[in-house]
C-alpha positions, 0 to 999 in steps of 0.5 A: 589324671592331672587336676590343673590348677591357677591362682586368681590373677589367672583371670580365667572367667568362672565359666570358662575355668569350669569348663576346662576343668581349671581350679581357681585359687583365689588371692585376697583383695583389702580396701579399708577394713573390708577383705575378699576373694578376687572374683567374688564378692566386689567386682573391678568396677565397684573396687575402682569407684570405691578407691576414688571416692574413699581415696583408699589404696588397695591391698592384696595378698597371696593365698596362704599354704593352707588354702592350697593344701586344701585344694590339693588333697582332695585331688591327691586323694581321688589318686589325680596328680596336681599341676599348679600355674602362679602369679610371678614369684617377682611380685607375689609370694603366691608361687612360695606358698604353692610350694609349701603345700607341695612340700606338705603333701609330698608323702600324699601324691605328685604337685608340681608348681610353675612359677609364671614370671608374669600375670594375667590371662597368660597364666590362663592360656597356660592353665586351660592347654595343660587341662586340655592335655591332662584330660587327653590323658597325657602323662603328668610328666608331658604336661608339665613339660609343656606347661614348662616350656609354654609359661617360657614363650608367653608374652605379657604386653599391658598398655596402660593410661598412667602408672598411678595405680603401679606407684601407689602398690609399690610395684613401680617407683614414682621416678618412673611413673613421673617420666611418662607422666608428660606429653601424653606418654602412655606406657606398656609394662610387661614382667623381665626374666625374674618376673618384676614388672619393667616398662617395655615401650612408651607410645605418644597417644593409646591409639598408637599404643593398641597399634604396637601391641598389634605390631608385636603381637603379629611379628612375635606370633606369627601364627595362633594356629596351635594356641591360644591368644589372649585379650584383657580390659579393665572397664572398657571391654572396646579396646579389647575388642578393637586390639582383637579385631587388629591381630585377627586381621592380619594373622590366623587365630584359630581361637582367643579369650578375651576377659576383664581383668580382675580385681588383684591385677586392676589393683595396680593397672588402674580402670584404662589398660588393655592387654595382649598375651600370647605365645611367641613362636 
């Protein structure tokens, strides 16, 4: 059987991965002297509060070789083949080290590593239909094909209040941040070909930033009718709720996931973004 796998920014709720047989590796999150796993320990909101009140910029790091070798080999061992979906290696070592451990393991049994090119509930939506195929008993050589072909077609679409958050990671330069920064300009990120993070469309207002993300989301899809379409918030669990209602009003979705995102992924957006991730058709 194919054991599929994610890593953190994934941000797959622990019920919905346990349910759908997805392994979480999570990446680390630093505030001061204190680190912990994404997902546990410290949630998004206790992170966000803490970063203004100590005026503290977060840090986060990829898991290290060994934790995925760790989580691999029992697998291996069990005579399962592993699939592994991560962050972009754009912006995180996470997708190197994976395949360090791939490499490491390679006399054990088959691992096989996507490199994403973005984050987020895209990598989720990914991860679960490869888990969903792996346990209709399709072949690994199938679902990672799929996996393949998937992880191509997604689309990342993040709208945000401000940049700050981006600038302060350096994920972003503090030019651009400074030239959406006036006239109520809110900007929309999403990954380019090599997986960097790039601003994709500018909107005067958010509520006319959720109506294009809706706008896109409709063109592009077309039809969720064989997929999964996914939402994410920060704090504000509304605005992905209205975006959802938006999309589902004007095409058919069959089934979506809506989740908060988690701690790595709010390291850099800051508490006021909702996003849409789906598969282009």
């Amino acid at each position: 059987m194919v054991k599929v796998f994610a890593d953190s920014t994934s941000d797959l709720d622990a019920p919905i991965a346990e349910k759908e047989g997805v392994g979480i590796i999570p990446l680390t999150v630093t505030l001061g002297e204190e680190s912990f796993d994404d997902g546990a320990g410290v949630s998004f909101l206790e992170m966000s509060r803490r970063i203004e009140a100590e005026h503290i910029v977060p840090k986060t790091a990829a898991p290290s070789p060994q934790r995925f070798y760790d989580a691999f080999l029992p697998e291996l061992q069990k005579g399962n083949t592993v699939l592994c979906f991560c962050a972009s290696s754009g912006i995180s070592s996470t997708y190197q080290n994976a395949c360090i451990a791939r490499d490491q393991l390679k006399d054990v049994g088959r691992v096989d590593v996507i490199d994403s090119k973005a984050c987020g509930i895209s990598i989720g939506i990914s991860a679960v239909l490869a888990a969903r195929e792996g346990r209709a008993g399709l072949d690994h050589d199938t679902v990672y094909a799929q996996g393949l072909r998937r992880v191509s077609k997604m689309e990342t679409l993040v709208l945000l209040d401000d940049l700050d958050y981006l600038v302060m990671g350096g994920r972003i330069s503090a030019l651009a941040a400074k030239a959406v920064s006036i006239m109520n300009i809110k900007p929309v990120i999403t990954f380019d070909e090599e997986g960097k993070i790039y601003i994709r469309h500018k909107s005067l207002g958010f509520k006319k930033g959720m109506k294009w993300l809706c706008e896109q989301a409709v063109e592009k899809g077309k039809d969720f009718g064989n997929t999964i379409l996914g939402f994410a918030y920060c704090l504000d669990r509304s605005r992905a709720e209205q975006l959802a209602d938006m999309v589902k009003s004007q095409v058919r979705v069959v089934e979506s996931i809506t989740t908060q995102i988690g701690c790595v992924i709010g390291a850099y957006t800051g508490t006021k973004g909702v996003a849409v991730f789906f598969e282009r058709a």
